[in-house]
KELOPA-612554 format. One record per residue (C-alpha): residue in one letter; x, y, z. Coordinates in steps of 0.1 Angstrom, whole numbers, padded with zeros to 4 digits, always signed. Example, Ala and Ser with C-alpha at 12.3 -4.5 7.8 and 13.67 -1.06 7.14 Angstrom:
# residues 2
A+0123-0045+0078/S+0137-0011+0071/
This chain:
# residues 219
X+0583-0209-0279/X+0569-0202-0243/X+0583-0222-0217/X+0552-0248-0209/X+0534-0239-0244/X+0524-0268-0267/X+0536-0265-0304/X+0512-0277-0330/X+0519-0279-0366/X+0491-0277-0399/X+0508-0294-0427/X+0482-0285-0455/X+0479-0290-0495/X+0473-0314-0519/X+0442-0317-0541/X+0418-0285-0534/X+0386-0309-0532/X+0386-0316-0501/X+0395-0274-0492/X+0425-0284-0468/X+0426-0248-0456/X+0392-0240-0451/X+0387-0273-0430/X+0422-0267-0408/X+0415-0233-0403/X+0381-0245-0382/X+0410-0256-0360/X+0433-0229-0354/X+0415-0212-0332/X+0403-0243-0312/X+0442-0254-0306/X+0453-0217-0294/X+0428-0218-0270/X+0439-0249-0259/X+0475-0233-0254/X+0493-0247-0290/X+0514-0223-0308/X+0499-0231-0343/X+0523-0233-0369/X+0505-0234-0404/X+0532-0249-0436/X+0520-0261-0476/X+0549-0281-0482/X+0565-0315-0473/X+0598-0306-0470/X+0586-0296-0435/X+0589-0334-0426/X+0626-0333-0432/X+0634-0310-0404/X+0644-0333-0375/X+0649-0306-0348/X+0614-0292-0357/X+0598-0321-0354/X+0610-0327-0318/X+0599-0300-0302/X+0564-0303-0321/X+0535-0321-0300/X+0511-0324-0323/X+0511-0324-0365/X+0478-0320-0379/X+0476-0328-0419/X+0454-0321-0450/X+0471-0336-0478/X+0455-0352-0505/X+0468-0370-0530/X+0505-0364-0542/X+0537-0379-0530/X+0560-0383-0500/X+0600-0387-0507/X+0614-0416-0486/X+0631-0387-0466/X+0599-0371-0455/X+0583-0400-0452/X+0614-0413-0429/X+0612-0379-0409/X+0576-0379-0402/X+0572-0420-0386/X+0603-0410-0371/X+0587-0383-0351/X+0559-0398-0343/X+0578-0427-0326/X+0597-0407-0308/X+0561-0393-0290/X+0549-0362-0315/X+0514-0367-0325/X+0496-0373-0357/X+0461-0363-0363/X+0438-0359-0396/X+0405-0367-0413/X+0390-0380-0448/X+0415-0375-0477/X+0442-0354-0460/X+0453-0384-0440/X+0438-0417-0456/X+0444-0408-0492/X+0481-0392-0487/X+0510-0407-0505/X+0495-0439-0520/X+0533-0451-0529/X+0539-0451-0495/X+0540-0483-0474/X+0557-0466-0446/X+0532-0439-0444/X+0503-0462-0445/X+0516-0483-0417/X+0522-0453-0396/X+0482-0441-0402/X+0471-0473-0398/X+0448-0472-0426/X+0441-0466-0464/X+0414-0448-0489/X+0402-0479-0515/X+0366-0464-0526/X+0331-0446-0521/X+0307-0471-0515/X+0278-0475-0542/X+0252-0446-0535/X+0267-0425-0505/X+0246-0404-0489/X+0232-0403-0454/X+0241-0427-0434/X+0247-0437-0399/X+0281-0437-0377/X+0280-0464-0350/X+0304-0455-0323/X+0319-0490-0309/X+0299-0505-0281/X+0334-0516-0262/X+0351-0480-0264/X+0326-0460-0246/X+0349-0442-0218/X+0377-0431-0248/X+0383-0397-0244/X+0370-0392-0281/X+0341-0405-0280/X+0328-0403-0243/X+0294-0391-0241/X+0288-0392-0273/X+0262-0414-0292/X+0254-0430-0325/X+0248-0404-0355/X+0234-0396-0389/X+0254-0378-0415/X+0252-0366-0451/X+0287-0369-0462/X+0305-0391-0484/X+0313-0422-0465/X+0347-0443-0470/X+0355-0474-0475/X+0389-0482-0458/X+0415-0509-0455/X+0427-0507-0416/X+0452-0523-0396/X+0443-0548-0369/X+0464-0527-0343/X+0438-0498-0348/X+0418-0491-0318/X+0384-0484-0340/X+0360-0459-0319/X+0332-0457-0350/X+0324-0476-0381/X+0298-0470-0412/X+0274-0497-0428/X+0282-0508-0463/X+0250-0526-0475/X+0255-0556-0493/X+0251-0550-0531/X+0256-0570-0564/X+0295-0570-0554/X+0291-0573-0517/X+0274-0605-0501/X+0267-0593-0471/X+0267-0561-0450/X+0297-0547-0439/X+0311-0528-0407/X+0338-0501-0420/X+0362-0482-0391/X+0353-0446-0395/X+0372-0435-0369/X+0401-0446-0347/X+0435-0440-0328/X+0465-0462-0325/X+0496-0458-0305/X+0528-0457-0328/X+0560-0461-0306/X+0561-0430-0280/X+0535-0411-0307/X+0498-0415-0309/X+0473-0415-0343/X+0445-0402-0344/X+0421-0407-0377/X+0385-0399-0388/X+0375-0404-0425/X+0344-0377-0420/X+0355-0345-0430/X+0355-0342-0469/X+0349-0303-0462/X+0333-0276-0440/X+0302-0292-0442/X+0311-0319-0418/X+0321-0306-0392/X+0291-0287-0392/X+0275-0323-0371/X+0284-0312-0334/X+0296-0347-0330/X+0318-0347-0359/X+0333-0310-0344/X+0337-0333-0309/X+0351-0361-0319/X+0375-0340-0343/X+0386-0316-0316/X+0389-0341-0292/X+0412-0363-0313/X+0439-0338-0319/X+0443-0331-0279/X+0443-0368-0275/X+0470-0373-0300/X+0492-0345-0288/X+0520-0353-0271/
């Protein structure tokens, strides 16, 4: 690696639904021009790899679905404590590795459901993060894309949310996270739950907020 040059890594795989290589290739080209060395792997045992790890800045994922050993799992919150970054959207980072506690407490958050009748709906960017470097300039947005429910740790710094209406299950309307970051040790997280496939990222604000989460989570 070039003295001075970043080191990304695209961990991709898992279920083909939500087309992990068609959405992280949108990004390639985005983090070489930002000076990353892109490295592109398919499998887990990747995680494993201590030295690897430590001289990568940035580890983007799209993995949906499947399982983590305890040694990847081990290898990847390790990392990221120790200051290499974590970044990822929709299924390839909220509904990774359900067996895993670890995991989930490194992300900060987890995949339960698809709201009753998704379809378009609004993202609300948080009216006390304004100035984040995600989110600055940005506004409030409309979307067709599947929206998530989540269960999210308190320690998340939430930058957007989505409106769950109140329904025959629900007694009142609720305020989801959509997006958010979270500082993990020396590492930082960064997490959207738009981006179930090209489509999305279509929405220049979705492409922003996307791109501008990975260079804020880099190391």
């Amino acid at each position: 690696m070039t003295s001075g040059q970043r080191q990304a890594m695209v961990v991709r795989g898992g279920w083909d639904g939500h087309h992990p290589v068609e959405t992280t290739d949108l990004f390639i080209p985005f983090l070489e021009r930002h000076g990353f060395r892109v490295l592109v792997e398919d499998c887990l045992e990747v995680y494993e790899e201590e030295g690897l790890l430590a001289e990568t800045d940035l580890i983007v994922q799209c993995w949906t679905g499947g399982d983590i050993t305890r040694r990847e799992s081990a290898g990847l919150v390790a990392a990221v404590r120790s200051g290499t970054g974590l970044a990822g959207w929709h299924g390839g980072i909220l509904d990774a590795f359900r067996g895993s506690l670890d995991y989930q407490l490194l992300t900060g958050g987890q995949f339960v459901a698809v709201p009753p009748n998704p379809g378009r709906h609004r993202v609300l960017l948080s009216a006390g993060r304004p100035e984040h470097p995600v989110v600055a300039g940005l506004g409030d947005f409309e979307i067709d894309a599947e929206p998530y429910w989540t269960l999210s740790d308190p320690l998340n710094d939430v930058l957007a949310t989505v409106t769950v209406d109140a329904d025959e299950t629900r007694s009142r309307p609720a305020n989801i996270p959509a997006v958010w970051t979270r500082n993990w040790g020396k590492g930082r997280v960064f997490v959207s739950t738009i981006g179930h496939g090209p489509e999305d990222f279509r929405v220049p604000e979705v492409r922003t907020l996307t791109e501008r989460g990975l260079l804020w989570a880099s190391r």
